[in-house]
Structure formats: C-alpha cells, structure tokens
C-alpha positions as CSV (number, residue, x, y, z in Angstrom):
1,X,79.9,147.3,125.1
2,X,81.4,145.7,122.1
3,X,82.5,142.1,122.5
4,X,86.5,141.5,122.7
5,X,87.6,139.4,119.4
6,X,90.0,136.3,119.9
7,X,92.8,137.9,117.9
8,X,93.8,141.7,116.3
9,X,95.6,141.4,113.3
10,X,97.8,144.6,113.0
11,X,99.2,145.8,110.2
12,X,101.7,148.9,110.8
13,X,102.7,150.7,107.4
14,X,104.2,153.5,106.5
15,X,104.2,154.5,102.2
16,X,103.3,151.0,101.7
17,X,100.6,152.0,98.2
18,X,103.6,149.2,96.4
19,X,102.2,146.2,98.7
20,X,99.3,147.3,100.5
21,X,96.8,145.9,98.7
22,X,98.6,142.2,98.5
23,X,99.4,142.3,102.2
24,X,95.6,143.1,103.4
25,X,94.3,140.0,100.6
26,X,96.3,137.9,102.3
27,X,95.0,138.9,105.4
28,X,91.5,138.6,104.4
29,X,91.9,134.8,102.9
30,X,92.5,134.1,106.7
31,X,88.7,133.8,107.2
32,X,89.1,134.4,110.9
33,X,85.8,134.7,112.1
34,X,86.2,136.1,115.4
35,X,89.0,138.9,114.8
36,X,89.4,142.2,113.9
37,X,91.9,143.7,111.1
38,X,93.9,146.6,112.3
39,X,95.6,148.9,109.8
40,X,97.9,151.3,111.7
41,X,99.2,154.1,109.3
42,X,102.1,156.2,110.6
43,X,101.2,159.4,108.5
44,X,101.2,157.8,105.2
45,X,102.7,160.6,102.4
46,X,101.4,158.4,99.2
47,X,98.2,156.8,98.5
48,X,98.3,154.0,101.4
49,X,95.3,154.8,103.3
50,X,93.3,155.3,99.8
51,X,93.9,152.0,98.9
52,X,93.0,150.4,101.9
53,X,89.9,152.2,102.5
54,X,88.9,150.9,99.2
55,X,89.4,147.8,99.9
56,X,88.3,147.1,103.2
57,X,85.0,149.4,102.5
58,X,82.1,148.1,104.8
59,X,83.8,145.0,106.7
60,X,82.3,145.5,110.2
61,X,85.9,144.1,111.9
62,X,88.2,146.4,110.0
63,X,89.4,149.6,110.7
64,X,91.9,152.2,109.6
65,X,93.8,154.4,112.0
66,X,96.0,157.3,110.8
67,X,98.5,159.0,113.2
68,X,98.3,162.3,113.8
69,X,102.2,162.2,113.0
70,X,104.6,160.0,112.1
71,X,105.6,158.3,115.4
72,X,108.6,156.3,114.0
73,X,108.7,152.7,113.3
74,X,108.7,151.4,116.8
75,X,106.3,154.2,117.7
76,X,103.6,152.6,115.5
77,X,104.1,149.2,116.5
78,X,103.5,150.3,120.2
79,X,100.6,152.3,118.8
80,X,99.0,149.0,117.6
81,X,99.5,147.0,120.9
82,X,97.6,149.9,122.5
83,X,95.0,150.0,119.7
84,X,94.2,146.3,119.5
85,X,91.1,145.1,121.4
86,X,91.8,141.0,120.6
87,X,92.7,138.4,123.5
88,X,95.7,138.1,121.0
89,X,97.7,140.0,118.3
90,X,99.4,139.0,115.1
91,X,101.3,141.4,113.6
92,X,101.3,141.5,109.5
93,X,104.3,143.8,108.0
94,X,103.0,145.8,104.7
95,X,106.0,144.1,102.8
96,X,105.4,140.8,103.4
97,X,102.1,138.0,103.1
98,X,100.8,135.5,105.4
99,X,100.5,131.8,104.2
100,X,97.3,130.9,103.6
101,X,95.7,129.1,107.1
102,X,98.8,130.5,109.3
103,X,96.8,132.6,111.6
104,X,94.4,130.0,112.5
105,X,97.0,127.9,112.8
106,X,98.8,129.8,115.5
107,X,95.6,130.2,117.1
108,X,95.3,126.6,117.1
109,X,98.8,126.7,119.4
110,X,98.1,129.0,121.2
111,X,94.4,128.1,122.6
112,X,95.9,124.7,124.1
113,X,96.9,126.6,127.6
114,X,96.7,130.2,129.4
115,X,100.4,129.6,129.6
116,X,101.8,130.3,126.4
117,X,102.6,134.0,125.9
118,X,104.7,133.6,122.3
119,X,103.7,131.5,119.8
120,X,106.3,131.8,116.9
121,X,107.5,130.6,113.6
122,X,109.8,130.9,110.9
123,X,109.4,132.6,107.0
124,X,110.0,131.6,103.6
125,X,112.3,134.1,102.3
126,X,111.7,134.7,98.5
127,X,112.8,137.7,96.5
128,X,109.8,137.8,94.3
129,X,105.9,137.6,95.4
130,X,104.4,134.2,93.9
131,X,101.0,134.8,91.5
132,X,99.6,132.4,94.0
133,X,99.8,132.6,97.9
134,X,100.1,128.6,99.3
135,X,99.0,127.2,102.5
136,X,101.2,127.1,105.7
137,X,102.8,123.4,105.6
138,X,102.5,121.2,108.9
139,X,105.5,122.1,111.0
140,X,108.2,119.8,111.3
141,X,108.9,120.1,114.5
142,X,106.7,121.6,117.6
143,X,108.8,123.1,120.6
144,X,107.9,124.4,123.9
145,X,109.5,126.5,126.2
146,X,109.0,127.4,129.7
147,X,110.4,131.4,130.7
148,X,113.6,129.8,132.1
149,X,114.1,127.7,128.7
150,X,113.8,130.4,126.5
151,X,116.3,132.9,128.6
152,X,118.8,129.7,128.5
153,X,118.5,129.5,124.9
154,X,118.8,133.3,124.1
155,X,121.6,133.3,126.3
156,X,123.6,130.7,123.9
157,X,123.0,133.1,121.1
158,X,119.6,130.6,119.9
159,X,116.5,132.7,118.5
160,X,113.5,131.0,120.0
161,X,111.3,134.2,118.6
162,X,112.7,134.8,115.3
163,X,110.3,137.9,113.7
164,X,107.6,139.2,114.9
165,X,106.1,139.0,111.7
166,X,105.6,135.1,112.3
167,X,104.5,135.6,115.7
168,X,101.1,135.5,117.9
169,X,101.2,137.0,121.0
170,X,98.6,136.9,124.1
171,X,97.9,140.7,124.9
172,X,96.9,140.6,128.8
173,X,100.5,139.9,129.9
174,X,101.4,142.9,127.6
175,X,99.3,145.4,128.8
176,X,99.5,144.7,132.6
177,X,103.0,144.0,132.5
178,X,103.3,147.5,130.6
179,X,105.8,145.7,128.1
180,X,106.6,147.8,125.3
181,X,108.8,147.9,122.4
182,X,111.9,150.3,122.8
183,X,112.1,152.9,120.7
184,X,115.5,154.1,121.6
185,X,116.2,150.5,119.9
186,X,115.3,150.5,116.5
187,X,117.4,147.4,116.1
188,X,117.0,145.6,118.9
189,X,113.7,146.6,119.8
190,X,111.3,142.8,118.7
191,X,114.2,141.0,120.1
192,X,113.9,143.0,123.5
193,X,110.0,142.8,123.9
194,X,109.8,139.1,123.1
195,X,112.2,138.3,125.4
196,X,110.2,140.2,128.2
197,X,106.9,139.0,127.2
198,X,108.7,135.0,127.6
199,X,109.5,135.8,130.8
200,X,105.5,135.5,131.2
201,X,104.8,132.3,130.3
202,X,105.6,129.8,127.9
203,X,106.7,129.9,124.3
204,X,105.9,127.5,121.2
205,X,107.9,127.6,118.5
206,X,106.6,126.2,114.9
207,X,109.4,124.7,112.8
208,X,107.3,126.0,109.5
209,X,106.8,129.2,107.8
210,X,103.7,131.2,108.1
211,X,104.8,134.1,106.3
212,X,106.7,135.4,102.6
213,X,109.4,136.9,103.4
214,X,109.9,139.8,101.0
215,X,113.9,140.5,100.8
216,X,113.8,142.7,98.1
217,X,111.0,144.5,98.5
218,X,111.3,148.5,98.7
219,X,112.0,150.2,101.9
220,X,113.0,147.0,104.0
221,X,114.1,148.5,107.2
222,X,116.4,145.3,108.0
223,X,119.6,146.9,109.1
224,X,119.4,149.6,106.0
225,X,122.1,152.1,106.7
226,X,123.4,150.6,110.1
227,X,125.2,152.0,112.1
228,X,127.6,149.9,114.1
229,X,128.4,151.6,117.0
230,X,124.4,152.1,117.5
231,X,123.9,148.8,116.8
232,X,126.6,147.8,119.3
233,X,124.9,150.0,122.1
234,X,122.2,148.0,121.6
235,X,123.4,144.8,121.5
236,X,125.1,145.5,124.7
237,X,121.5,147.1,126.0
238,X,119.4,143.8,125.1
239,X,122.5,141.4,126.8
240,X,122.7,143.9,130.1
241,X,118.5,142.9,130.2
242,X,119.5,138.9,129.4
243,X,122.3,139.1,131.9
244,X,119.6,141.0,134.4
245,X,117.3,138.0,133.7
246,X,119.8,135.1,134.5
247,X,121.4,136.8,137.9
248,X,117.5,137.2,138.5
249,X,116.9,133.4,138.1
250,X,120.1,132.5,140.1
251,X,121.8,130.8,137.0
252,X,124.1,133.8,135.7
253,X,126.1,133.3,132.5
254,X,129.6,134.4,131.1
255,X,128.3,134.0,127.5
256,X,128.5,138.2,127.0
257,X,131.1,139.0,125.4
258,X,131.9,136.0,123.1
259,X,128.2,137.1,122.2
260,X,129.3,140.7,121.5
261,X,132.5,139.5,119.6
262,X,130.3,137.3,117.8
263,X,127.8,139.7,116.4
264,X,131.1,142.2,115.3
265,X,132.3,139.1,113.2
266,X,129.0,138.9,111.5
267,X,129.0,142.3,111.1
268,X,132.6,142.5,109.3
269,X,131.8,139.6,107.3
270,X,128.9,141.1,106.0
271,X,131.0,144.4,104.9
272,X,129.4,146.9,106.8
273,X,131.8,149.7,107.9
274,X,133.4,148.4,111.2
275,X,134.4,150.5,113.8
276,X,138.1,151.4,115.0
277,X,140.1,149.1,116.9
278,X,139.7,151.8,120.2
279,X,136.2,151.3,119.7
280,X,135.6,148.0,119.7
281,X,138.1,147.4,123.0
282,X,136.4,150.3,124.4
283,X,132.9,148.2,124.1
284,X,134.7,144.9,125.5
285,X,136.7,146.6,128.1
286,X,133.5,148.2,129.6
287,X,132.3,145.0,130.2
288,X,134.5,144.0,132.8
289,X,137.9,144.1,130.8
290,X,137.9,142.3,127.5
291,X,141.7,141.9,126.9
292,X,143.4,142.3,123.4
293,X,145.0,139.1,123.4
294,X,141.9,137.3,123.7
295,X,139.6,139.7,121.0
296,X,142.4,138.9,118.9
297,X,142.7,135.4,119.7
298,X,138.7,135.0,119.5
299,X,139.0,136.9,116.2
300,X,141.6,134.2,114.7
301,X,139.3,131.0,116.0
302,X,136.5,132.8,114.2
303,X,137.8,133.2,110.8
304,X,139.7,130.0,110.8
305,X,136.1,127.6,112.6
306,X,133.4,129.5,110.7
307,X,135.1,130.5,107.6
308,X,134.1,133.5,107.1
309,X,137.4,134.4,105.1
310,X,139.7,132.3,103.5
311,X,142.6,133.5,105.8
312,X,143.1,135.3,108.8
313,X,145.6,137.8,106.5
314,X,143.0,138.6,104.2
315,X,140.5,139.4,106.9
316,X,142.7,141.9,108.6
317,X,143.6,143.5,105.3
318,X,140.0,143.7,104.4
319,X,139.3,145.3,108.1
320,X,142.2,147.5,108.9
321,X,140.8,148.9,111.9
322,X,140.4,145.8,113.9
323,X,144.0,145.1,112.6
324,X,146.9,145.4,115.0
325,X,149.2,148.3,113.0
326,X,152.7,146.4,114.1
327,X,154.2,142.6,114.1
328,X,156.0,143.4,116.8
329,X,152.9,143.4,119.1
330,X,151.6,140.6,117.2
331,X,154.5,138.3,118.1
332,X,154.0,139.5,121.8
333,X,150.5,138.8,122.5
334,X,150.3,135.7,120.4
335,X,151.7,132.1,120.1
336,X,153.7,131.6,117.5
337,X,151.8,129.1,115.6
338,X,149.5,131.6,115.4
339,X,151.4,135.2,114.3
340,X,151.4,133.8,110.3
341,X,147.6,134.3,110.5
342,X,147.6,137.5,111.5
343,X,151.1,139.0,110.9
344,X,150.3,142.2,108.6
345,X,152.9,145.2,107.3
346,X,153.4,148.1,110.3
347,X,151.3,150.6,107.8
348,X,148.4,148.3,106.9
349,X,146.4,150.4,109.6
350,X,147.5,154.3,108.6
C-alpha cells in the first residue's frame, strides 16, 4: 500500500496552455519532499495536458488526471478533494504562482496541533507576472481562531479565509464530515466550504502573502459576467448557513440584512447591472420584512459614511432602479434633513 504524503498540492485547470507551465514551476521550486502534485484537468480543449505531461515527465509524486467531461468549476475542485491522498491539501489556481517557501510555510502552521483545520493567508495582487518569483515574507501578524471565533468574525462581515488559493487545509475532517464545495454556488461556493470546515477546528490566519495574484490574467472567473440576482441567492444561501451556525451555538445575530444591503452597495458601486427596486425589497422583505424606509435610509448612510459617490443625488441617478420614482414618497418616508440627498424628478425611474 502506498504510503499517505503530508500534503496534495492540487492544481484544477481548465485551457490553462497561457500559464500552465509557470504555475506547475512554481510548484516544483516548493521542494516539498513528502507530497504529491495533483494536476486535475476538467477536459482541457487546448494543449494543457501536453504541456504538463512534458513537464512533469517521470517525477514519481506527480500525476495528471483528465475528466472524462467537463464537470464545471466547482465540480473539479470537488474532484481534487476526492483525488488527493495527502494528510493535507493546498490548492494552486493555473492563473496564479505560489511564493517561493509558502507551502512549507503553511505546513509549518499547520503541524503545531491536530486542531487547526484552515490555515490561510493573503495574496499579492499584481497585474503582470514578475521574471523572478520571491520568497513568502515573515507574516506580520499570526492569528488564531477557535470554530466559534471564526463564525463571530464572518458574521461581522470579516474574511478570516480569504481565497482558497492561499489556503492549507487538513483533509480527514473533509472527507468524514462529507464537506463539499457547492456547485449550485459558483460564487459563493470557497466561502461556504471554509466556513464548514472552521466549524472543525481551529483556524490560523497568516498576515502575509503566499501567492501572485494574477488580476489580469485570461479567463479569471472572479465575478465575470455576474449575475446579481444569482449572486444575491447566494448570498442569502451562505448567510441562512451562518445564521444556522449562530442559533446552533446559542449566540444568534441580527447582522443579515445590513450584510445583504451591504454587498448590493458594493455591487452598485462597482457598476454591475443592479436589479429593480421590487427585487431587491423582494430579497429584504423575505427575510423577515426589510422595510423601505430603512433600505433607503441604510442606502443614504452608506453613500454619505463610505463614499462611495460624491452625493446621494448622483447615486440614485446613476441607479435608477433602486431609486424611488416620486418626491412625494420621499418626503413621506424620510426626515427632512435628509429628502435633499435623495430627492430625484418623478420620471428619473421610467
């Protein structure tokens, strides 16, 4: 029987031949002696699995898989989790690199006690690869979190996870806990499963990158072509499981919807195509009656506290289907020292 290796590092790709190559060097410069590299390929239609043959050619701890079909994005990420024979996994994105000494240091985290599940950490974002790959820097800060720590901080809209490209994870609580990524959450689906896999055990989070970033690199998935009404079903999907969580625990929370607002804000401000005004009450009003006056109100203390317009007039112009169509309502839902933010012309809306 072949002996288990400390850690699988996994590297789910899909027409990657533009970064393939760069990604599994990186990989390699670990010098992880106890591992095993895991290339995942989810029905490649270019020259991916070429090139990575070639280059991992007769290293005894590598291997190549290649889907039968193309399972999806999330498919093949659960693919690798049941794929990978390490005590651990560290996943390794085809688009981005690892910093030279990351993995070990993870490792190095993570060996200190069976209790930590997560060991996660931040990435350098850059737009353009570097000739030279450097080393990951000594952290600035080390943090710890126990199962209830981590909930509490996801729960005040804190990331204690970030990506799970800069993440180590222990596998046995995986596997027996049958934790899996959703695939009926293409957006929310890393956030989901790190947040289960906290709940068994501890988390360490690394205030240092261990990963480049690649922003601009060809067929980024981040939120390309988003949908906001899918990405508000999901949202509300991952913060029904976090609610779940802290009524479990005994210390429930009535962070929801400011959470919910929050994330439509971001989305606005970042000019994706919001949804109508019926739509978004329809999304606060299922959760236990969001009223207008106060998605209004919270909308106003948003623009005006984060800045993410110069005025609330401009916002509302810019967004016209959050916008209230008449002054008249405005006047009668709002203070007065508040209806010059968001006072707008009756047709603003039509």
């Amino acid at each position: 029987m072949m002996n288990q290796p400390l850690v699988s590092i996994c590297i789910p790709v899909y027409n990657g031949e533009q970064t393939i190559e760069r990604c599994l060097r990186a990989v390699l410069a670990q010098k992880i002696e106890d591992s095993e590299l895991l290339v995942v390929d989810n029905k490649s239609t270019d020259r991916t699995v070429e090139l990575a043959s070639r280059l991992l050619n007769g290293l005894p701890n590598a291997r190549i898989v290649v889907n039968d079909t193309n399972i999806g994005r999330i498919g093949n990420w659960n693919r690798c989790l049941e794929l990978a024979r390490g005590r651990y996994l560290k996943f390794a994105l085809a688009n981005d690199v690892l910093l030279q000494g990351s993995v070990q240091r993870l490792m190095d985290e993570a060996l200190q006690s069976e209790n930590i599940v997560i060991v996660a950490s931040r990435h350098r974002l850059i737009q353009q690869m570097p000739e030279q790959i450097p080393e990951m820097r000594n952290p600035s800060h080390r943090y710890r979190f126990t199962s209830a720590e981590a909930l509490r901080l996801v729960d005040n809209g804190e990331d204690p996870f970030w990506a799970c490209n800069g993440m180590l994870i222990r596998l046995e609580p995986v596997m027996a806990g049958g934790i899996r990524f959703r695939e009926d959450m293409p957006y929310m689906a890393d956030k989901l499963f790190f947040l289960q896999l906290a709940m068994k055990g501890e988390t360490v989070f690394l205030d240092a990158s261990s990963y480049l970033f690649n922003a601009g690199a060809a067929g980024r998935f981040h939120f390309a072509g988003l949908n906001a009404a899918d990405y508000f079903r999901e949202y509300q999907m991952f913060l029904d499981e976090v609610e779940r969580l802290l009524i479990a625990s005994g210390k429930p929370s009535n962070n929801r919807n400011q959470r919910l607002l929050g994330a439509y804000i971001w989305l606005l401000n970042e000019e994706r195509k919001p949804i109508s005004l019926s739509q978004t009450l329809e999304i606060f009003d299922g959760n236990r009656v969001f009223q207008l006056r106060a998605l209004i109100e919270k909308c106003l203390s948003a623009v005006r506290m984060r800045g993410l317009m110069r005025n609330g007039r401009e916002f509302l112009r810019k967004n016209a289907p959050l916008a209230v169509s008449s002054a008249k309502l405005t006047r009668r839902l709002l203070p007065e020292k508040q209806r010059k933010v968001i006072e707008i012309t009756p047709d603003v809306t039509r």
